[in-house]
N, C-alpha and C positions, 0 to 999 in steps of 0.2 A: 504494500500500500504506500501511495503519495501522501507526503504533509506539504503545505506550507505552512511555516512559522508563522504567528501573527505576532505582532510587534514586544503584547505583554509575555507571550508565552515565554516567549524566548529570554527576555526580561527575567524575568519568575525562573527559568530552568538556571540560568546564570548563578543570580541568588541567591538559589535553594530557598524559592520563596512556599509557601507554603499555597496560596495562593493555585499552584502550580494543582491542576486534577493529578491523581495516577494512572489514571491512562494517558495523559498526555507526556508525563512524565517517564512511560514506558515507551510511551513509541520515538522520543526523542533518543533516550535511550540506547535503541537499535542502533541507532548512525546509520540506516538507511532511507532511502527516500523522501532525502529533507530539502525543500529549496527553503528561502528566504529572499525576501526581495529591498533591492538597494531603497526602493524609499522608506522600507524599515528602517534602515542606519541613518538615514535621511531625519527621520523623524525623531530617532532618540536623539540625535547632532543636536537639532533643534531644541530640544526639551532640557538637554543638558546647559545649553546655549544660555537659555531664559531663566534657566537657574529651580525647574519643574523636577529635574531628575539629576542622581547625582549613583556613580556607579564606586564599586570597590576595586577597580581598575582603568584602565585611563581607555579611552575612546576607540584610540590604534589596535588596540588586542582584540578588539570583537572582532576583525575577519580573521583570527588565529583561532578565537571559541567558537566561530562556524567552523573551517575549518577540520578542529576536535571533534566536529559530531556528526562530520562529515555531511555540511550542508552546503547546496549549491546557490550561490548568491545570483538571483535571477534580474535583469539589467531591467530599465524601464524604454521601451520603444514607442515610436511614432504613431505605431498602432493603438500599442496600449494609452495614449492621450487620448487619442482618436474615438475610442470608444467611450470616455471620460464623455464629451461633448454629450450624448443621448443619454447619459443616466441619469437619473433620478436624484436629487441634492437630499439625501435623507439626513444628510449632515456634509462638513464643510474638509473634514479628514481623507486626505488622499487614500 
């Protein structure tokens, strides 16, 4: 099976947040079929920036703790904007 990571999971598995379910926490586990995508890192930059989030290691390590659990960091494309235009604003979060 496929994951993608959403931004808190991976958040939370870092951690060792508690936060984190055990199944989510088993399938990260595996170290397989894990993407993540760049405007995740994007958005914690952000959060750490404004002074919202604050990590027990500095910024640069997170694609070493992808990496570790052997996820693939998935890039954002022209497409993927693309279809951004036609969806629905259920909120304001990329």
């Amino acid at each position: 099976m496929e994951f993608l990571l959403d931004t808190h999971a991976f958040l939370w598995y870092l951690l060792g947040d508690s936060n984190l379910g055990s199944k989510a926490k088993e399938a990260i586990d595996t170290k397989t079929g894990l993407y993540f995508s760049i405007a995740s890192l994007w958005e914690i930059s952000i959060k750490i920036n404004v002074g919202k989030l604050q990590l027990n290691r500095s910024f640069e390590d997170l694609p070493k703790e992808l990496q570790y659990i052997n996820a693939q960091i998935l890039p954002i494309t022209f497409e993927d904007t693309e279809i951004y235009t036609s969806l629905p604003l259920h909120h304001r979060d990329p």
